[in-house]
Residue frames relative to the residue before (quaternion, step in Angstrom):
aa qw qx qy qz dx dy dz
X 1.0000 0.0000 0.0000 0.0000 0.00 0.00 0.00
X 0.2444 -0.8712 0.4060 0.1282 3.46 -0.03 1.35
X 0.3023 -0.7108 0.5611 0.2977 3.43 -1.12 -0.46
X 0.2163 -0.8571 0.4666 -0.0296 3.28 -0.06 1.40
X 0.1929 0.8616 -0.4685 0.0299 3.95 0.18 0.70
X 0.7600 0.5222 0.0637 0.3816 3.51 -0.65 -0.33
X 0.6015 0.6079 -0.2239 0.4674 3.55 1.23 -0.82
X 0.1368 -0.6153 0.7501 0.2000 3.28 -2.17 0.13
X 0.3701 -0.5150 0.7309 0.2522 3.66 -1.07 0.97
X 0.6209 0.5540 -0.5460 -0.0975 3.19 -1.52 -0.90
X 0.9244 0.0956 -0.2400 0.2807 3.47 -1.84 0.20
X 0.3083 0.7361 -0.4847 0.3580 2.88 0.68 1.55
X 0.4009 -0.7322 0.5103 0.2069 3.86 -1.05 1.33
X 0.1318 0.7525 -0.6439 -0.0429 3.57 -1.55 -0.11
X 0.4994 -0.5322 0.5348 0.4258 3.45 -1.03 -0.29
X 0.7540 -0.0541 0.0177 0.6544 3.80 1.20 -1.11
X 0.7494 0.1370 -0.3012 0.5736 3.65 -1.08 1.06
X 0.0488 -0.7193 0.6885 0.0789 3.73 -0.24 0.47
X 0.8241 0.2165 -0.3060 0.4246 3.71 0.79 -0.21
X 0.8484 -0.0669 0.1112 0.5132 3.27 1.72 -0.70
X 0.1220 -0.8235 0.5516 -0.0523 3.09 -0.56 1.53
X 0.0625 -0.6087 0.7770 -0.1479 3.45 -1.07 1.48
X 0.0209 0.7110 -0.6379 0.2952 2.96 -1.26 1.98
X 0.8350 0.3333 0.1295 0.4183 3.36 -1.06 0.67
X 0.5268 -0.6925 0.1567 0.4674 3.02 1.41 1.59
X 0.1686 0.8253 -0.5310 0.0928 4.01 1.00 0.23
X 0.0133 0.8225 -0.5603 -0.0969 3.87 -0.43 0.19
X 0.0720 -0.8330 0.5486 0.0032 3.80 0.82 1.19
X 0.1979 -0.7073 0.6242 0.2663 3.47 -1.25 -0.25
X 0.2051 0.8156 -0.5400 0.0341 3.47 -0.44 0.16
X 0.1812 -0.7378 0.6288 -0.1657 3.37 -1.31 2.11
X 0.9256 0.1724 -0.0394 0.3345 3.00 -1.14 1.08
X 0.3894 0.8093 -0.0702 0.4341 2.89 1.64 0.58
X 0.1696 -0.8099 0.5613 -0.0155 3.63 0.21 1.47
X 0.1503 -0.8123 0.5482 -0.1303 3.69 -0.86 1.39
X 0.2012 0.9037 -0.3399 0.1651 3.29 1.37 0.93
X 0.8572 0.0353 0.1577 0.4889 3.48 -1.45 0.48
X 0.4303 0.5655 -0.5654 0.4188 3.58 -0.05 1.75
X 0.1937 -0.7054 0.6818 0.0025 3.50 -1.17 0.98
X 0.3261 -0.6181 0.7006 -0.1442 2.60 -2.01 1.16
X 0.0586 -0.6692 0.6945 0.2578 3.75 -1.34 0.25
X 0.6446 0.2203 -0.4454 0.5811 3.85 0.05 0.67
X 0.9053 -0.3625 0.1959 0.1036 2.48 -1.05 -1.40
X 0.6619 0.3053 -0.0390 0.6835 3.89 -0.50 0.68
X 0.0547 0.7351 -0.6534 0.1724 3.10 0.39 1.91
X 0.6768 0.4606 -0.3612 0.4464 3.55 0.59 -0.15
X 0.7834 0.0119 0.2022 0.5876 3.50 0.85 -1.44
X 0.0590 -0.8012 0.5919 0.0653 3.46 -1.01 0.94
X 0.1720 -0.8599 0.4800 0.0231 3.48 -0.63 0.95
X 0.2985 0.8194 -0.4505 0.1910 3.74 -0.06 0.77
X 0.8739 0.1139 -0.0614 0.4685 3.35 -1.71 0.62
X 0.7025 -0.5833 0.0662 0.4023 2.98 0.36 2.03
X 0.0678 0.7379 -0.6433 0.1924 3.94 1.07 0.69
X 0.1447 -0.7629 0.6232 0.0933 4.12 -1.04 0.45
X 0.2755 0.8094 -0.5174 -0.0356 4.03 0.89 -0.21
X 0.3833 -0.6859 0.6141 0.0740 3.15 -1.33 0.68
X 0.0431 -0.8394 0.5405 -0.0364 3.47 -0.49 1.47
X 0.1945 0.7298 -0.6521 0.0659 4.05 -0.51 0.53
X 0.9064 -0.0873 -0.1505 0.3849 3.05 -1.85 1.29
X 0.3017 0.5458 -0.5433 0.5620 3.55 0.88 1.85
X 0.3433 -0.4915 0.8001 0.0206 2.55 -1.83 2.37
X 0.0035 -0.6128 0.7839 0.1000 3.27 -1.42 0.85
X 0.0293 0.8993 -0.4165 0.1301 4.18 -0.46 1.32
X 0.7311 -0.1089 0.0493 0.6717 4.19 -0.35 0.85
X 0.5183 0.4968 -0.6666 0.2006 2.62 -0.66 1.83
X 0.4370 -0.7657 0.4550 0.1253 3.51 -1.16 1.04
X 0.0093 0.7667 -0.6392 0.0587 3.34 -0.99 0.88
X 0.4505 -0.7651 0.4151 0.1986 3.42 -0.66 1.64
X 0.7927 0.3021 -0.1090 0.5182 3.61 1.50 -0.17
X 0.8462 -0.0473 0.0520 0.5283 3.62 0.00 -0.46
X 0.8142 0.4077 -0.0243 0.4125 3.91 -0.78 -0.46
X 0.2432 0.7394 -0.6274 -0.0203 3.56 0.25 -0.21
X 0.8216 0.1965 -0.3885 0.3681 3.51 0.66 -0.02
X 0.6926 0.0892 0.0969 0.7092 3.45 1.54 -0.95
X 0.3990 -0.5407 0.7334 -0.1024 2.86 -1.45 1.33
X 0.3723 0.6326 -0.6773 -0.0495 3.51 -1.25 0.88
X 0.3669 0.7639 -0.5282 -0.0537 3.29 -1.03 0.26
X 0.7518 0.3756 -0.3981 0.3678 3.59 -1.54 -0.37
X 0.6842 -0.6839 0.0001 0.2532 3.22 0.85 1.49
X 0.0676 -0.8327 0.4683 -0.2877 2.36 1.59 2.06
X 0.1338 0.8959 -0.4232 -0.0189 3.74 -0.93 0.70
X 0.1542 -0.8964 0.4077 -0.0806 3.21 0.60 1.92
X 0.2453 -0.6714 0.6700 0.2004 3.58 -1.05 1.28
X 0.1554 0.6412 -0.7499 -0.0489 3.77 -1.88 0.46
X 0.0776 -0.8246 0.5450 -0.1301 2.77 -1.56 1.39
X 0.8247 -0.1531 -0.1355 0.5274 3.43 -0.54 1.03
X 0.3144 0.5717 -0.5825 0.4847 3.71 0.71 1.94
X 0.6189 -0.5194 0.5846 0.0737 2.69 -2.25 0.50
X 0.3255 0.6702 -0.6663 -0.0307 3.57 -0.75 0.49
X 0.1182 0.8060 -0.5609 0.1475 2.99 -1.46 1.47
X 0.7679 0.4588 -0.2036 0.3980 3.32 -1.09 0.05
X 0.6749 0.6198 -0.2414 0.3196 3.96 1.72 -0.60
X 0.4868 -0.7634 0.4243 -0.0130 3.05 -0.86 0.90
X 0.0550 0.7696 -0.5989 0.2148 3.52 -0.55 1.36
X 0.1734 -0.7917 0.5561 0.1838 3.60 -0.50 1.65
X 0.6090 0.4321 -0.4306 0.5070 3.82 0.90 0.59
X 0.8496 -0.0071 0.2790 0.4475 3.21 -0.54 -1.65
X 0.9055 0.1210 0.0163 0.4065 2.92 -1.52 0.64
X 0.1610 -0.8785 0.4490 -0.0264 3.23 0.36 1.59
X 0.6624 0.3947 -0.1040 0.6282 3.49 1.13 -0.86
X 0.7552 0.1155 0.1652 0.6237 3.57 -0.22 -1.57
X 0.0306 -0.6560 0.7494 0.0845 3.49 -1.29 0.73
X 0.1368 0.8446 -0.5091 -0.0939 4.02 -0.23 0.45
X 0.0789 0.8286 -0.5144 0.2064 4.05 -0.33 1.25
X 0.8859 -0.0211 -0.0956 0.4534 3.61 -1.35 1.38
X 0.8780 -0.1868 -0.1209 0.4238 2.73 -0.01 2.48
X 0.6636 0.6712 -0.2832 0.1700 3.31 1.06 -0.80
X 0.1293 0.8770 -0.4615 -0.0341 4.08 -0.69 -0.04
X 0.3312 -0.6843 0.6337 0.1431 3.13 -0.36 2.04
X 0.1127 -0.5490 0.8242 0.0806 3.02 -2.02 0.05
X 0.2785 0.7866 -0.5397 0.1110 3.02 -1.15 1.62
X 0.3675 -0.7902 0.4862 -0.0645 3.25 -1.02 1.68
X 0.8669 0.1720 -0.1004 0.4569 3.27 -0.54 0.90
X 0.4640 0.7691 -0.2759 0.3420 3.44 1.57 -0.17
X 0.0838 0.7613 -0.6406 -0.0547 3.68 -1.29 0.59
X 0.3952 -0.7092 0.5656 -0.1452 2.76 -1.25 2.03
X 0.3909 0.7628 -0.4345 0.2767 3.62 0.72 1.01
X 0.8360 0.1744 -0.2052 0.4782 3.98 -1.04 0.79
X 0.3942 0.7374 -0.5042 0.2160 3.24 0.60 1.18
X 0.1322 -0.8826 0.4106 0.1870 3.50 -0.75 -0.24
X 0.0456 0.8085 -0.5791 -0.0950 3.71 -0.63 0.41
X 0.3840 -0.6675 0.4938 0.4039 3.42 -0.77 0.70
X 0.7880 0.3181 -0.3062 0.4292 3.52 0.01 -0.20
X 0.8188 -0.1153 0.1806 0.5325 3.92 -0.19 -1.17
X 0.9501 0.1427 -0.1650 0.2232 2.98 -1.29 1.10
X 0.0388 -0.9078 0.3957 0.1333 3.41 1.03 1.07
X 0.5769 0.5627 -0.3632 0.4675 3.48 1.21 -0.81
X 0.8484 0.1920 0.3540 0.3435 2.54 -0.10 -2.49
X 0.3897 0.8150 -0.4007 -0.1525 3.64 -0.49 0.39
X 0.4329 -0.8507 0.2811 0.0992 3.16 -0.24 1.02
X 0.1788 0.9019 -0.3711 0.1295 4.06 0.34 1.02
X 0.7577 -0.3853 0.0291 0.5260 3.15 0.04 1.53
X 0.4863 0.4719 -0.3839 0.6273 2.87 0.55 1.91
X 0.4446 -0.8133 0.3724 0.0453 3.60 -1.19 1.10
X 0.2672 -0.8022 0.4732 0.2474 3.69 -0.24 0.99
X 0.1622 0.7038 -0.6604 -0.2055 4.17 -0.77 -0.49
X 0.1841 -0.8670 0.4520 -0.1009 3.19 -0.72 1.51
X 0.3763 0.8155 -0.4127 0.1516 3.67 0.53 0.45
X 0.7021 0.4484 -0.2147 0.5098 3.11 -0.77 1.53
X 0.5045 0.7372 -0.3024 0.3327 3.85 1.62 -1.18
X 0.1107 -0.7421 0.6590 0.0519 3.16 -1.41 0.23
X 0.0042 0.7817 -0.6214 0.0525 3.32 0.15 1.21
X 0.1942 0.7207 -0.6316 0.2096 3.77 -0.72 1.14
X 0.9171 -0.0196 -0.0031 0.3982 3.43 -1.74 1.21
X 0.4921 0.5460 -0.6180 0.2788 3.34 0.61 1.82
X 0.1214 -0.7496 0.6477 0.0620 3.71 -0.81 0.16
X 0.0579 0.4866 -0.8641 0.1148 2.35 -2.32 1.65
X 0.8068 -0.3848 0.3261 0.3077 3.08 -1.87 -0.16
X 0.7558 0.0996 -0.0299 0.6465 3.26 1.40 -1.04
X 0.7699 0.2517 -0.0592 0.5834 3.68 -0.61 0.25
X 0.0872 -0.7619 0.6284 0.1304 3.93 0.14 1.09
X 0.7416 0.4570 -0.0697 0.4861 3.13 0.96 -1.80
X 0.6309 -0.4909 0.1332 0.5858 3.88 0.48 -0.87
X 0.2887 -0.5336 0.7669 0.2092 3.39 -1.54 0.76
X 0.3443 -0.2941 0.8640 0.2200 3.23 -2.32 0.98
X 0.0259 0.4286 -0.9022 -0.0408 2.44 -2.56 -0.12
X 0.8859 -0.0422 0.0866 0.4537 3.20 -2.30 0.57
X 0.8348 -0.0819 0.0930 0.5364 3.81 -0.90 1.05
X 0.5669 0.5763 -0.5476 0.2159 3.98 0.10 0.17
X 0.0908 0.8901 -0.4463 0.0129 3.15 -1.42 1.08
């Protein structure tokens, strides 16, 4: 579980996390930290989260990135449970779901201080979507995303 400080991700490809993949109870930190312009063909072109992974994100812009499926910025799921705090997610793309945040199976971010603004999914949830799996939100700014269903966030099946 690294410590990640200081860094730019950007234009990097993948199948899942184009910028970052945290798997496998991983419990990274990462500060200060520019996540920019990466692509993906599933999921979590910015950030993948999986199989109880816990990362820990403060004063990180996560910004224009495209995922051909879910997540365009984060990806969480299989009870993957990522803190972010006083960061930026904006500008990311997701031609399915969850344009910003994709959250799914078990998972529950917890974010403080966060703004969640110019995303897009073509279908549900430009901010935020939320699928059987829990949000804790305190503090958010969700402003000027768009999808079809859920600009800001769509639950789905069990979201709360």
């Amino acid at each position: 579980s690294p410590s990640i400080e200081n860094v730019t991700i950007r234009d990097n490809y993948a199948m899942m996390g184009g910028g970052l993949y945290c798997r496998y109870s991983s419990h990274p930190v990462i500060e200060n930290v520019l996540i920019d312009s990466n692509y993906c063909t599933d999921f979590g072109a910015g950030v993948y989260c999986g199989d109880s992974s816990n990362p820990s994100f403060e004063n990180v812009t996560i910004r224009d990135n495209t995922a051909n499926e879910k997540g365009g910025a984060l990806y969480c799921a299989a009870s993957s449970n990522p803190s972010v705090k006083n960061s930026v997610i904006t500008g990311n793309i997701s031609e399915d779901y969850g344009g910003g945040i994709y959250t799914n199976t078990f998972s529950h971010p917890d974010l403080a201080n966060v703004e969640i603004s110019c995303n897009l999914a073509e279908d549900y949830g430009g901010g935020i979507l939320c699928n059987n799996s829990g949000l804790s939100l305190t503090n958010v700014t969700i402003t000027d995303n768009l999808a079809q269903l859920g600009g800001g966030i769509y639950y789905w099946d069990n979201g709360t």
